[in-house]
C-alpha positions in Angstrom: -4.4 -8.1 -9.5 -5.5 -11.6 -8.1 -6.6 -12.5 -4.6 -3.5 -12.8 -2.6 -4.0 -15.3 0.6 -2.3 -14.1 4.1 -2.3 -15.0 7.4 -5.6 -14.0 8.6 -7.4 -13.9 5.4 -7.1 -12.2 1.6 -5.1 -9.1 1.2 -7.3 -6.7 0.1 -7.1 -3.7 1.8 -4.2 -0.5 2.5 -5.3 1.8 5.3 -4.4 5.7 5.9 -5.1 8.5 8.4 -5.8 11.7 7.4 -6.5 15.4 8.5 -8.7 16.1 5.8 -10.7 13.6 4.3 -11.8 15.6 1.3 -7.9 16.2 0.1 -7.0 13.2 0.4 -9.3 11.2 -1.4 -8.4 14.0 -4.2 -4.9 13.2 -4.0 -5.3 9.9 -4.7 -8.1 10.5 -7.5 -4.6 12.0 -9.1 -2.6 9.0 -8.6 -5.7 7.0 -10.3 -7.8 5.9 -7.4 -11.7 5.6 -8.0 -13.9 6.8 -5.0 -16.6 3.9 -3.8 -17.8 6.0 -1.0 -17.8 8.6 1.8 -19.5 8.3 5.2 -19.2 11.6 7.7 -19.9 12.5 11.0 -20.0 8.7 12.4 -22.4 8.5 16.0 -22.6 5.9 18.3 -25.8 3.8 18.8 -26.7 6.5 21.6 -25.9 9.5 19.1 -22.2 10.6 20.5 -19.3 11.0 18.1 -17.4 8.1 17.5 -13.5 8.3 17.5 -13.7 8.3 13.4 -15.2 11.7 12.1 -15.1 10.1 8.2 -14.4 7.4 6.1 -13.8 6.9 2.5 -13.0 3.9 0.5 -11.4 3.5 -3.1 -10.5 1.1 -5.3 -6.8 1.4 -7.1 -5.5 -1.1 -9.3 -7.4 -4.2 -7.2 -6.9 -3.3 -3.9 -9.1 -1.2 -1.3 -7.5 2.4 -0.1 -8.9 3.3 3.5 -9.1 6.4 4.2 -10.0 7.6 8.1 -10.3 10.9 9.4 -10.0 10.4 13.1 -11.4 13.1 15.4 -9.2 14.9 17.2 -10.7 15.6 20.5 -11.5 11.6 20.7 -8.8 8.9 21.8 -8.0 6.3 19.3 -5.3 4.0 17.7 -5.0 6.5 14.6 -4.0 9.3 16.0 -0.8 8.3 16.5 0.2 7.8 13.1 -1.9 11.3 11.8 0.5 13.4 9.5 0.8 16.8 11.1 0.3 18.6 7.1 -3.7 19.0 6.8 -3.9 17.2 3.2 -1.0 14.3 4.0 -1.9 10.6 4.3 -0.2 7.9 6.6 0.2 4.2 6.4 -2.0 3.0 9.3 -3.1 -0.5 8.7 -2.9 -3.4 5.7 -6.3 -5.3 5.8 -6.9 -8.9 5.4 -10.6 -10.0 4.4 -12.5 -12.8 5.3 -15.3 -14.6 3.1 -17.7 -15.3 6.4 -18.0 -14.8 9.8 -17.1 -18.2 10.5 -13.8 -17.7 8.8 -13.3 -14.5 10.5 -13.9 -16.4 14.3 -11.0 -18.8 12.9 -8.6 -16.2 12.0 -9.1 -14.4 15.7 -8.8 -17.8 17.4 -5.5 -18.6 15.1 -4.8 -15.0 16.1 -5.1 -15.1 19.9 -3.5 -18.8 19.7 -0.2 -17.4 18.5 -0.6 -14.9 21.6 -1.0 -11.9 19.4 -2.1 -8.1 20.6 -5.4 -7.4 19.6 -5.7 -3.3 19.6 -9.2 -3.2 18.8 -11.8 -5.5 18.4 -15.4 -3.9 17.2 -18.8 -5.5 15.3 -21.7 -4.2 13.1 -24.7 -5.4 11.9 -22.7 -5.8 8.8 -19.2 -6.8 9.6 -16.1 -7.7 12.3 -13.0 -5.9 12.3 -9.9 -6.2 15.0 -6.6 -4.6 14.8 -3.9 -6.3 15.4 -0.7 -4.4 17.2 1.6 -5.0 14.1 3.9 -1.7 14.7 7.0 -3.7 16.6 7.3 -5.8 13.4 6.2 -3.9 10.5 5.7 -0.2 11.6 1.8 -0.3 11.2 -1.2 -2.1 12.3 -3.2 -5.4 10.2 -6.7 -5.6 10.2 -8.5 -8.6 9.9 -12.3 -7.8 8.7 -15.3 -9.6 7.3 -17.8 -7.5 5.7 -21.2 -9.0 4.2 -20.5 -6.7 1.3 -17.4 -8.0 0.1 -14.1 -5.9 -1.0 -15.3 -2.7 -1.8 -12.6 -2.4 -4.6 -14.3 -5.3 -6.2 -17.9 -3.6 -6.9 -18.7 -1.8 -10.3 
């Protein structure tokens, strides 16, 4: 699959809530997908537990599959869209990429210019991510993201 440009960036990324992280990412091992990596039990700088309990990327056919485990006892934007089953996934987001940070600063300006809802707006070390309220028009959110590591689905 080749880069495919969007509105805030390069396509690269489908997103997905799930109850149980470790099902999942089997169930999509059967469908082909090839597991990158798995991060648990995020913290916060101070040590409490963020709103994502675990993470997991793969790669399928040239795109990056998200998967998030949200916690439960935690607000967030993903629990709305969590499957009730314990081993379903849920659409949650489409992902754009952007090369630099630069280019990610002009997608958000572009992005607040046309007066669209930012739902969350977070930074690492390592990367930028906002989600953009996308559900009115297409029933889940968009995430524009620059990460220093590139598309995930693109490593060896």
């Amino acid at each position: 699959m080749h880069a495919v440009d969007g509105p805030y960036g390069r396509f690269f990324q489908i997103g997905y809530v799930t109850r149980d992280l470790a099902a999942a990412a089997a169930r999509l091992a059967r469908m082909g997908a090839r597991q990158i990596d798995l991060f648990e039990d995020f913290k916060r700088p101070g040590g409490e537990p963020s709103a994502i309990w675990g993470l997991s990327h793969l790669a399928l056919g040239g795109a990056e599959l998200e998967l998030i485990q949200p916690r439960l006892d935690r607000p967030s934007i993903y629990l709305e869209a969590l499957p009730a089953e314990a081993d379903a996934i849920a659409l949650h987001h489409v992902g754009y990429m952007n090369p630099d940070v630069p280019a990610w600063e002009a997608a958000m300006a572009k992005i607040r210019a046309d007066g669209a809802t930012v739902a969350v707006e977070g930074a690492t070390p390592r990367a930028r991510f906002a989600y953009l309220d996308t559900r009115a028009d297409l029933s889940h959110y968009t995430e524009v993201v620059w990460r220093d590591v590139g598309s995930l689905a693109e490593r060896d």
